[in-house]
Every structure is written in structure tokens, then in C-alpha cells.
N, C-alpha and C positions, 0 to 999 in steps of 0.2 A: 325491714330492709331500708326502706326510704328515710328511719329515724336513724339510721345508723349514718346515712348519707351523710346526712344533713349535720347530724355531730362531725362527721368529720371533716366538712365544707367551714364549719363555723372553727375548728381545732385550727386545720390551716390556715385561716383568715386569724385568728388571736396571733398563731405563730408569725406572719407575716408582719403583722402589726408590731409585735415586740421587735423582731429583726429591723424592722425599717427604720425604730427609735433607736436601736442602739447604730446602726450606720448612720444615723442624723447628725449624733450628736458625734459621733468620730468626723464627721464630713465640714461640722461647724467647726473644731479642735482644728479644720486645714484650709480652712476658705481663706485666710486673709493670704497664703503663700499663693494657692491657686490664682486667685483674681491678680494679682500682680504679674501672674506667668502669662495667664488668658485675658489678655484686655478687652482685645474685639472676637466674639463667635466665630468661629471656623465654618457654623454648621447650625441652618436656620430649619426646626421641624415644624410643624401642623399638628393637630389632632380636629378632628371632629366636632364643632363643637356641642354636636348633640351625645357625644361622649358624656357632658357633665362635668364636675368640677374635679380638679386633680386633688387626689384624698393621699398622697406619700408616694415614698420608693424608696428601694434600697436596691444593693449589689442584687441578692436572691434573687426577689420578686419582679424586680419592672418597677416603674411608674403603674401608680395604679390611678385610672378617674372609675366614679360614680356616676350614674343619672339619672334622673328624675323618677324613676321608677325601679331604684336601686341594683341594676345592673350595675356589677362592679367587672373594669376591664383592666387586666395586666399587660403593660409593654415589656419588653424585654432588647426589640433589635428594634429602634427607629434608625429612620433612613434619613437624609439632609436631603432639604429640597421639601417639592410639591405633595409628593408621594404619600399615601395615607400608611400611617404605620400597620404591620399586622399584630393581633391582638394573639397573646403566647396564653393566657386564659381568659375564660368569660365565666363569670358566678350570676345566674340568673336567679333573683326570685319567683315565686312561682304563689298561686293561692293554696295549694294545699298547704294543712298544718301536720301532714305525718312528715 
């Protein structure tokens, strides 16, 4: 049971991963119209920064960071302002190897 988990934790993180390159590179194909539309930020957020470093995002997924103990946490609804975002998934590692 626990190895099927875990395939399947690792299946959606591959699929994530692919989704996130291919919105990347659609996202770069639009950046130079957007920055000319968007000068100054509308809308200043936070993260944690014991979250870790920001490892991608796409439409799908969120923003995802990592940390130091390879927690990886997906955003999906950040808020403007002080506010800590809530986190839409968490993938903990764990020591077990099943």
C-alpha cells in the first residue's frame, strides 16, 4: 500500500513538473506584453521563509517551494498583503523506504 503511495506522490510531482515547463515557456512567449501592461505590482505577498526556496509554478499546481528537509508546499490562492498564504498541498518526506 505504502509503495503504491508513494508511486503515486512521485507520478503527480513528474506530472507537475512537466505542466509547470510547459506553462513556463508559454508564460515567457507573453512576458514582454504583460510587463508593459503591469509596470508597478498591484499586489505585494509573503511566504515563509522557512518554506525554502521557490522550485516553479504553473496554472494547475500553485507555486511550489521546497525545504530544507524536502518538504515540498503548493500555493494555489495567495492573498496580497501580510497574510501567510494557505498551503492547497504538502508532500512530506518521511524515513520509511516502503
Amino acid at each position: 500500500m505504502r509503495r503504491m503511495l508513494v508511486r503515486s506522490a512521485v507520478a503527480v510531482f513528474a506530472f507537475l513538473a512537466l505542466a509547470s515547463a510547459r506553462v513556463d515557456v508559454a508564460a515567457r512567449r507573453d512576458a514582454p506584453a504583460a510587463a508593459a501592461q503591469f509596470g508597478d505590482s498591484q499586489c505585494v505577498a509573503g511566504v515563509p521563509k522557512a518554506w525554502g526556496q521557490y522550485r516553479g509554478g504553473s496554472a494547475q499546481s500553485g507555486l511550489a517551494f521546497e525545504d530544507a528537509n524536502g518538504t515540498l508546499r503548493f500555493l494555489t490562492n495567495i492573498p496580497c498583503g501580510s497574510a501567510t498564504p494557505t498551503v492547497a498541498l504538502e508532500i512530506r518526506r518521511t524515513g520509511n523506504s516502503n
